[in-house]
N, C-alpha and C positions, 0 to 999 in steps of 0.2 A: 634206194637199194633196188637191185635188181629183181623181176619178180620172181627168176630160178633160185634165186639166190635167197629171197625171203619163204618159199614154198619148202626150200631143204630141210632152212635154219626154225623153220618153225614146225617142221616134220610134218607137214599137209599133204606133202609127198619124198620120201624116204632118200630119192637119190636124184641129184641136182639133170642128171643127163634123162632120168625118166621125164621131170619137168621142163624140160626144157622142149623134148618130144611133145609132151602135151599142149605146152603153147601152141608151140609150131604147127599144129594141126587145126587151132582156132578152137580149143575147148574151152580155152581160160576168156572171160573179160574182166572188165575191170570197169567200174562205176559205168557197167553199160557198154562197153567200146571194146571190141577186141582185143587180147594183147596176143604179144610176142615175149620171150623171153628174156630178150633184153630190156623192154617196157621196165618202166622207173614204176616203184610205188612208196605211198605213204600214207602215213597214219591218217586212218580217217577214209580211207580208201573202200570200196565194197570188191570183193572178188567173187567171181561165182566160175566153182571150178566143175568141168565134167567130166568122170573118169568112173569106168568100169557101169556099173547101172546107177550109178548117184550122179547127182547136182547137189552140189556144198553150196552153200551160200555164206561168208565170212564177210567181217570188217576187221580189217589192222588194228589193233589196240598200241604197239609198240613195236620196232626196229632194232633190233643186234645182232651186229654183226656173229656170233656165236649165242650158242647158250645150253645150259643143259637139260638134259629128257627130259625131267620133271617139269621144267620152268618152261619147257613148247607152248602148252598150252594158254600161257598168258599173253602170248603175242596174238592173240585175235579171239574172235567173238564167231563161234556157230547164230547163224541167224536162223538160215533153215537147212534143212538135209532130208531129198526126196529120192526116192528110188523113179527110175527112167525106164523107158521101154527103148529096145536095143535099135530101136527101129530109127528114134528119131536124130 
């Protein structure tokens, strides 16, 4: 799956074209490695996203294509979640 595409569907971030922005900037990696929007992920994956004063740090627990608000939350695992200074 695509990572704009699993960031929408799993509501980490609200709207496929914000995420896709935030790739593109080099905020997101993935087990380590830069991604870009298009970048493939999978279960078992580490993301650590950077957006607004936070650093998310997530693993994939599961992939669907859709799903609903409720059930967001089971498609990945909060590892850690820190507040950032604007600077770095």
């Amino acid at each position: 799956m695509r990572l704009d595409k699993f960031l929408k569907v799993s509501r980490l971030i609200k709207r496929r074209t914000l995420a896709k922005e935030v790739a593109d900037k080099g905020r997101i990696s993935i087990n380590g490695l830069q991604a870009k929007a298009s970048s493939n992920v999978k279960v078992g994956d580490e993301l650590e996203i950077r957006y607004g004063q936070k650093l998310v740090t997530v693993t994939i627990n599961e992939l669907q294509e859709s799903t609903r608000k409720e059930e967001a939350a089971n498609m990945y695992t909060i590892v850690k979640e820190e507040k950032i200074n604007p600077e770095d």
